[in-house]
MIMIKOL-11457 format. One record per residue (C-alpha): x, z, y; residue in one letter; residue number from 1; chain. Coordinates in nm, 4 decimals. Layout:
N
+----------+----------+----------+--------+-----+--------+
|     east |       up |    north | residu | num | chaine |
+----------+----------+----------+--------+-----+--------+
|        X |        Z |        Y |      a | NUM |      A |
...
+----------+----------+----------+--------+-----+--------+
REM end
This chain:
131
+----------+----------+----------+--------+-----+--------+
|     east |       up |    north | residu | num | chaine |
+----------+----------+----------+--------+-----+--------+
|   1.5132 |   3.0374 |  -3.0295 |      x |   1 |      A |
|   1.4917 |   3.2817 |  -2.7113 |      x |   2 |      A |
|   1.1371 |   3.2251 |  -2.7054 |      x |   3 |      A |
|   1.1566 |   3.3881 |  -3.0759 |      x |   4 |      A |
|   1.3766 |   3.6661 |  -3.0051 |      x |   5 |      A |
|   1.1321 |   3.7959 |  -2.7011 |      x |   6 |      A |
|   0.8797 |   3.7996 |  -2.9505 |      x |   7 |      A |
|   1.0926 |   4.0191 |  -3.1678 |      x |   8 |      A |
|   1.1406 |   4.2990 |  -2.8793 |      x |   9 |      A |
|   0.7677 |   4.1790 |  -2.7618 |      x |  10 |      A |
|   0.6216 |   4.2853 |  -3.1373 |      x |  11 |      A |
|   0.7997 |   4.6357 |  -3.1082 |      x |  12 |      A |
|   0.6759 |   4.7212 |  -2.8089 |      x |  13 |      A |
|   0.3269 |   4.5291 |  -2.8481 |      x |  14 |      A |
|   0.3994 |   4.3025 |  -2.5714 |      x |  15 |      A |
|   0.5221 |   3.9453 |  -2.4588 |      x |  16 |      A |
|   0.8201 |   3.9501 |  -2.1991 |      x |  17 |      A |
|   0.7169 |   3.6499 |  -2.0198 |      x |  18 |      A |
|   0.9064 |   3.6037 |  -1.6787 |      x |  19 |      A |
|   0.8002 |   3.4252 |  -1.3591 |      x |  20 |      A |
|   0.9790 |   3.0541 |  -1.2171 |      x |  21 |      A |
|   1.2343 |   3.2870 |  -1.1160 |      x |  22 |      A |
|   1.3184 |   3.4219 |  -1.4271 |      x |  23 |      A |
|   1.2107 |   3.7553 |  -1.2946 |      x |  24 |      A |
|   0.9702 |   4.0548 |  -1.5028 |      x |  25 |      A |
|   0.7279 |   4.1662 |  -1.3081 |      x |  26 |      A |
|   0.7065 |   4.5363 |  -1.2288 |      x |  27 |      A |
|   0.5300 |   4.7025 |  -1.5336 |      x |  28 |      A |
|   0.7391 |   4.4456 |  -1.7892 |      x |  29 |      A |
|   1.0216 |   4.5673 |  -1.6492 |      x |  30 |      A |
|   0.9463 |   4.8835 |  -1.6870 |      x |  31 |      A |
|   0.9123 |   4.9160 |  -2.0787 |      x |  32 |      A |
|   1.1800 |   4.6589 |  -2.1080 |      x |  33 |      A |
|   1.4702 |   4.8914 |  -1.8790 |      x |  34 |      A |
|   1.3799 |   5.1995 |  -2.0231 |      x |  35 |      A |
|   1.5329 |   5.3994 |  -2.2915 |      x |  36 |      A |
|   1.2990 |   5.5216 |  -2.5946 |      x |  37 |      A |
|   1.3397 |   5.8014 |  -2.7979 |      x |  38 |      A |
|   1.2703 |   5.7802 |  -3.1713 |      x |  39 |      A |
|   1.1898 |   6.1068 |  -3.3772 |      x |  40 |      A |
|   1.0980 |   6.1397 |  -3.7364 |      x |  41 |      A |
|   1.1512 |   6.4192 |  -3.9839 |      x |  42 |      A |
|   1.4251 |   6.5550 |  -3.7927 |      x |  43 |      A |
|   1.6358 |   6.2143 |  -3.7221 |      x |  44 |      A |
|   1.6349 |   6.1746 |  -3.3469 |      x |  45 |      A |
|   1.8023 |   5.8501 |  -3.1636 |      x |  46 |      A |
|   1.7849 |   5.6809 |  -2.8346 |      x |  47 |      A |
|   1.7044 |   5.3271 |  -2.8556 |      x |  48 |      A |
|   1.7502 |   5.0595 |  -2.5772 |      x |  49 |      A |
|   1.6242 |   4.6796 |  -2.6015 |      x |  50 |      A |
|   1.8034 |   4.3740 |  -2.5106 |      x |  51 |      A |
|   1.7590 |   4.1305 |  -2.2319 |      x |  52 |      A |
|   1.7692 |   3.8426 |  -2.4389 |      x |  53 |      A |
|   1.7984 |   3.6406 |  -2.1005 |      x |  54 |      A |
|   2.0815 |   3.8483 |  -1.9508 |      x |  55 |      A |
|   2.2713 |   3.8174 |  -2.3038 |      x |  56 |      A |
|   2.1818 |   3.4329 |  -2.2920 |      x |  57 |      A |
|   2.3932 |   3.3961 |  -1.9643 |      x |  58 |      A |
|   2.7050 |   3.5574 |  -2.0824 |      x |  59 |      A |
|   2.6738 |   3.3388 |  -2.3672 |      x |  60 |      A |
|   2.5561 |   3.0340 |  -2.2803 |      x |  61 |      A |
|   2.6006 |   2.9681 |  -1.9351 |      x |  62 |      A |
|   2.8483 |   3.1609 |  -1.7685 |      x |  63 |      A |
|   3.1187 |   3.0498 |  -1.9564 |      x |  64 |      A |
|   3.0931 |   2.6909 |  -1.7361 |      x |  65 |      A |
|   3.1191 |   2.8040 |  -1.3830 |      x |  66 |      A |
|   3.4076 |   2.9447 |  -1.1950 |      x |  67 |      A |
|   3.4621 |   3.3062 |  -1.3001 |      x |  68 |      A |
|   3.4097 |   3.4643 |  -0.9947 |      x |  69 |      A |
|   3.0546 |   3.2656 |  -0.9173 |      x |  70 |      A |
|   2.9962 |   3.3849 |  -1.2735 |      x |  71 |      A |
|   3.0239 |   3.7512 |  -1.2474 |      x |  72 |      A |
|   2.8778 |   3.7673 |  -0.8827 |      x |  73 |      A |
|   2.5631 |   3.5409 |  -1.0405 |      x |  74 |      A |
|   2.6061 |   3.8811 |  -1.3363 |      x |  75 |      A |
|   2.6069 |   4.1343 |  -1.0503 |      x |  76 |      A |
|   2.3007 |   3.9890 |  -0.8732 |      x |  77 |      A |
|   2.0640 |   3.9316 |  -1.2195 |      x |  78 |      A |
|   2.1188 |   4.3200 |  -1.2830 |      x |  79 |      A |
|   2.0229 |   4.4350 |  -0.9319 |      x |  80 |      A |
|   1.7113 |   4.2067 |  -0.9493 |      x |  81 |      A |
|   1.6225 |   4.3243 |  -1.3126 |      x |  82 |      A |
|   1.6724 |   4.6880 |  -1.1550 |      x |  83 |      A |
|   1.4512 |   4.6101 |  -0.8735 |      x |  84 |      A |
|   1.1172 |   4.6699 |  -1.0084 |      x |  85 |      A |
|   1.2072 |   5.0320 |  -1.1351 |      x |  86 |      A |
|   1.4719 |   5.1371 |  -0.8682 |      x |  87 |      A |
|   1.2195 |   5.0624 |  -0.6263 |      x |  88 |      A |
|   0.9876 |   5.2587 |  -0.7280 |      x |  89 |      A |
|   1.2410 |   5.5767 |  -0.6984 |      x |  90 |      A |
|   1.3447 |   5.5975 |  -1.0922 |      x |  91 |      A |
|   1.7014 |   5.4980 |  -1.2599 |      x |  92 |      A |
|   1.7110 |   5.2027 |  -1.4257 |      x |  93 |      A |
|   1.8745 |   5.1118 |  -1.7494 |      x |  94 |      A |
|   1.9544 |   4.7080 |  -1.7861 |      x |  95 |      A |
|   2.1898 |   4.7243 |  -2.0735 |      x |  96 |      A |
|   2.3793 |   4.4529 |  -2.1602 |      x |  97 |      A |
|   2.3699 |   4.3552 |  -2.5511 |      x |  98 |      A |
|   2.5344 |   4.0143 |  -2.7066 |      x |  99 |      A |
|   2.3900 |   3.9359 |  -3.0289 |      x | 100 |      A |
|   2.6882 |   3.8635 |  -3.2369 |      x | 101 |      A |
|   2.7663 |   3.5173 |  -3.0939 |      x | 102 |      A |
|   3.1657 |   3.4611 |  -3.0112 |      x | 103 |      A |
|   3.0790 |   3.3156 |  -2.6630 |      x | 104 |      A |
|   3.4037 |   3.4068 |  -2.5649 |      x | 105 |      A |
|   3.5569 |   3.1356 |  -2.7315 |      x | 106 |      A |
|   3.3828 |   2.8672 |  -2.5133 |      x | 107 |      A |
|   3.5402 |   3.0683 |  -2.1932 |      x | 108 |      A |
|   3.8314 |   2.9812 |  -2.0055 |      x | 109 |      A |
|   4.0780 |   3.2502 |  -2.1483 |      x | 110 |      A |
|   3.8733 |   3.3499 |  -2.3518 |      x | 111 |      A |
|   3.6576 |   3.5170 |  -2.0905 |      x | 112 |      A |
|   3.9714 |   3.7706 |  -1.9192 |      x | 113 |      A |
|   3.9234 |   3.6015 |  -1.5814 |      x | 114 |      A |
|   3.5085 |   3.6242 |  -1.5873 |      x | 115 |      A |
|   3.5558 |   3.9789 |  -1.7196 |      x | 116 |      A |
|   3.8244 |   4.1228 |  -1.5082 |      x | 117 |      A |
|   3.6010 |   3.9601 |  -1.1682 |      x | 118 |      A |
|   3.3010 |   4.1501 |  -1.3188 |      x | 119 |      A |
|   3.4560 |   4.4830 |  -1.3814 |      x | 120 |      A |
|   3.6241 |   4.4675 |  -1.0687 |      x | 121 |      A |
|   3.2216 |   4.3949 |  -0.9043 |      x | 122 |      A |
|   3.1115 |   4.7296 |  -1.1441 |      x | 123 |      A |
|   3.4256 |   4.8980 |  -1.0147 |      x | 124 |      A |
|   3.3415 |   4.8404 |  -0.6262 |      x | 125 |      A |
|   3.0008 |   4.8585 |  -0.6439 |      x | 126 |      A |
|   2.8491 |   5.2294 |  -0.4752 |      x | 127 |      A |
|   2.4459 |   5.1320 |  -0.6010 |      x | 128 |      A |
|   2.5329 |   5.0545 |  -1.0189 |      x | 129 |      A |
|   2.6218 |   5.3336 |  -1.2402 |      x | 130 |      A |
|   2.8568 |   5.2528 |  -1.5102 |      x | 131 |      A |
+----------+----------+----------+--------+-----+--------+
REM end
């Protein structure tokens, strides 16, 4: 199923998001996937971001089974690294994250306050990310 939804974003923007053993996009992936597109026909103009299908995957799929903080620090450190590529190269990044309608929060302790409240609180304290 993931493999089918990177085609999706891959199809729009007439590529394939393929990551290395680390999970990471390489510089010029990363690129057109943090990046925020502007649409424009006959006078309708809107901004349009894609999802990290992989980001979104860990909020719903895996987070919610490890301790909340080791959950939102593991959160914290996937968006600096998805950053990386772009920030390094002296532009601002956008790594937006976008759930696709699944209720993970049900399969969270507390229905995900504890995960949520450790990663706002990261956000919050954090002097690099932009909210």
């Amino acid at each position: 199923m993931d493999g089918d939804r990177r085609r999706r974003t891959g199809r729009s923007l007439g590529t394939f998001f393929s990551r290395d053993g680390n999970g990471s996009l390489n510089s010029d992936l990363a690129h057109r996937l943090y990046t925020i597109y502007r649409y424009e026909n006959a006078g309708t103009e809107m901004n349009l971001l894609f999802r990290d299908h992989t980001l979104s995957d860990l909020i719903g799929f895996v987070y919610s089974g490890m301790p909340p903080q080791d959950a939102a620090n593991n959160l914290m450190a996937k968006i600096r690294e998805c950053a990386r590529p772009i920030v390094s190269h002296g532009q601002d990044a956008v790594v937006p994250i976008i759930l696709d309608g699944e209720n993970a929060w049900e399969y969270y302790p507390q229905s995900g306050r504890e995960f949520l409240r450790r990663f706002y609180d990261a956000l919050q304290r954090d002097r690099e990310l932009k909210r």
